[in-house]
NUMARTOR-236742 format. One record per residue (C-alpha): x, y, z. Coordinates in steps of 0.5 Angstrom, whole numbers, plus 500, padded with zeros to 3 digits. Layout:
BEGIN
XYZ;...
! end
This chain:
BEGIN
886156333;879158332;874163330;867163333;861165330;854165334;848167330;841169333;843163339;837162344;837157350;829155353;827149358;822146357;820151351;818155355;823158360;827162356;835164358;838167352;835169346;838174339;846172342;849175336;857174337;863174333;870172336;876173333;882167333;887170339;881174343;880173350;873174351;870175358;864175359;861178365;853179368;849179374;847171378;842168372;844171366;846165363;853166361;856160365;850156360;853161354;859157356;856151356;853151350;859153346;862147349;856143348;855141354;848145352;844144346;843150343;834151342;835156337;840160332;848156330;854156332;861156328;867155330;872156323;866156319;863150320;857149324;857145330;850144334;850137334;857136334;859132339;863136345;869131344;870133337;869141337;876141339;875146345;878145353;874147359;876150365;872149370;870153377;873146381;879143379;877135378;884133378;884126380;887126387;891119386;894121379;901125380;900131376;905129371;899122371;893128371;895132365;897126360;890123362;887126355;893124351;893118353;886116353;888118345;892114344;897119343;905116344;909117350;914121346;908126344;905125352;911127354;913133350;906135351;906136358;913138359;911143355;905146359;908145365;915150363;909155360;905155367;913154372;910146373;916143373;919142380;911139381;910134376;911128381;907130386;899129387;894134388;894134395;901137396;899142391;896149393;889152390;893156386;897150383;892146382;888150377;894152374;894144374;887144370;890149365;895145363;890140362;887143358;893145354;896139352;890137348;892143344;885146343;882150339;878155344;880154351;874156355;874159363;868157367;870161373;876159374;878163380;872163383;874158389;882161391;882166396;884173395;891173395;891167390;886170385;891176384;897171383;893166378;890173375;897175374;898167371;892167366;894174363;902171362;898165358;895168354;900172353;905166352;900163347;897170343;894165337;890162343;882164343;879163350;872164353;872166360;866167364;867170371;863175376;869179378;870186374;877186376;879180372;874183366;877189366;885186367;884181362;879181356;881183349;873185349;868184355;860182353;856184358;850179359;843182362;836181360;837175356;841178352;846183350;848189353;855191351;859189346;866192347;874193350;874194358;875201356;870203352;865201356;867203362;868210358;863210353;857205356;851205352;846205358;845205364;845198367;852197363;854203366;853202373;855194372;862196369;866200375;866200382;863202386;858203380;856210377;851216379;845216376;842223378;835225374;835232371;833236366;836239359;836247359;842248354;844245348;850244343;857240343;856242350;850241354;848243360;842239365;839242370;839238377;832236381;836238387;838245383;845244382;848245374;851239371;855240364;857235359;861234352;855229350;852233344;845235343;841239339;834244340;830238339;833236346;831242351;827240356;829232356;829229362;835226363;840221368;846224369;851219370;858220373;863215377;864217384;872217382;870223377;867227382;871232385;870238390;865243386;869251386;863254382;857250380;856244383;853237380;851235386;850238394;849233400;852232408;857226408;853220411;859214411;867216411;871210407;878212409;882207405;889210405;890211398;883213397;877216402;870214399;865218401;857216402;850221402;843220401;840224398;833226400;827221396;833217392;833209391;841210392;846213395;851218392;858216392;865220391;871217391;877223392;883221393;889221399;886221406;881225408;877220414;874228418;869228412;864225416;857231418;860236413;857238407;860238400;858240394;861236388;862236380;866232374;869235368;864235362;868230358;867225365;859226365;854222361;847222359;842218359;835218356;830212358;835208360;839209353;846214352;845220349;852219346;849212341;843216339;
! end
């Protein structure tokens, strides 16, 4: 197994579109590495070029310390899942998972222990001899998987493997992926995905993509606890934080803002004198919102009732805001529709934002 190093990595077209720049990233050997973004910020391409499917246009990368831009991709020891399962439909899953071996010319005893192997590690036994199409989604990208195990990589990279199963089968094949890494701790992967559950439920680290580069380097929660800016704090986490503008009239190791609508919000987030008068985003998630006794961080009529059992989420737009306020409160509470409600957060729940920037990484 591997580490990997990339070094001020870019990736242009043409010269001139230019995808990613500055992707300063160090992987340690046995780390499941998620890496999640909006549509277009080049994290599929990342990906590719870690596999060198992509050239790299500027910057290195190292796998164990060697540099391999030019290295073919054949030989930088690394597997790739893909979004589609491209298993071949005539070969039986034994036949499927061997191929690679095979091509090597590997012998039949190390083929057959190879897939015996991943087929025990991914429960593939009882289908060896079946072809892909007597086999569920699920099963078959269980079968890719075991592909890809039996060479023995040294990264294993995941390009949206679930992307294309429904629901039910996204949390079964989840809860698999999760088990794999944990059958193989020494393994290092690489999964690209858009969905934040399998980030959150998954990743030993997250980078969030955004803007050509990197946002947010770090565990699921801590940037879910603790995000750097704004885009990180709205991207982690849904439905996404509140950002509410205010402005700072009282600092110290707590510090209390002043809300456009006249509410008070107060957060544990130190500030100093110099800070007075900021103007500030307060930030806080819709499932740390509950009912205000005293003041209140915000104030409004509830627009949209959610009633989802466990929980009720309920919506407001405030006058002249771009989007809506949301609060997440627990039990079953589907009569809020009309009323009026006011709402704070516990200090050590409510965060700050100057120009975009947390207040907390000054």
């Amino acid at each position: 197994m591997a580490n990997l190093k990339l070094k001020d990595v870019g990736k242009a077209y043409g010269g001139t579109v230019e995808v990613l720049k500055d992707i300063n990233l160090d992987i340690k050997q046995g780390e499941l590495i998620v890496f999640v973004g909006p549509s277009g910020c080049g994290k599929s391409t990342l990906l590719r070029m870690i596999a060198g499917l992509e050239k790299i246009t500027t910057g290195t990368l190292e796998i164990d310390d060697l540099m391999v831009n030019d290295v073919p991709p054949a030989q930088r020891g690394i597997a790739m899942v893909f979004q589609s399962y491209a298993l071949y439909p005539h070969m039986t899953v034994r036949d499927n998972m061997s191929f690679a071996l095979k091509i090597a010319k590997k012998s039949r005893d190390e083929i057959d222990a190879a897939v015996n192997k991943a087929a025990k590690i991914l429960q593939l036994e009882p289908y060896l001899d079946r072809l892909p199409k007597a086999l569920s989604g699920g099963q078959r990208q269980r079968v890719a998987i075991g592909r890809s195990i039996v060479r023995d990589p040294k990264v294993y990279l995941f390009d949206e493997p679930l992307s294309n199963l429904d629901a039910a089968l996204r949390v079964a094949t989840r809860i698999e992926i999760a088990q794999l890494k944990e059958s193989m701790p020494e393994s290092t992967m690489v999964y690209v995905t858009h969905d934040q559950v399998e980030a959150m439920t998954l990743a030993s680290r997250i980078v969030v993509l955004a803007n050509k580069g990197i946002a947010q380097v770090g565990s699921p929660l801590d940037l879910y606890e603790r995000p750097e800016n704004e885009f990180v704090a709205q991207f982690i986490g849904s439905p996404a934080m509140n950002l509410l503008p205010g402005e700072i009239i009282g600092t110290g190791a707590q510090t209390t803002v002043k809300m456009a609508d006249g509410g008070t919000a107060v957060s544990n987030v130190p500030t100093t004198d110099a800070d007075m008068g900021l103007a500030v985003n307060v930030g806080a998630r819709p499932e740390d919102m509950v009912a205000a006794e005293g003041n209140a961080l915000f104030e409004g009529k509830v627009n949209i009732v959610e009633a989802l059992g466990e929980v009720t989420v309920l919506y407001f737009e405030p006058a002249g805001a771009a989007d809506p306020v949301i609060a997440k409160l627990p039990g079953i509470q589907h009569d809020m529709r009309g009323k009026s409600v006011r709402l704070t957060a516990d200090p050590s729940k409510v965060h700050l934002f100057s120009n975009g920037q947390s207040l907390l990484y000054r």
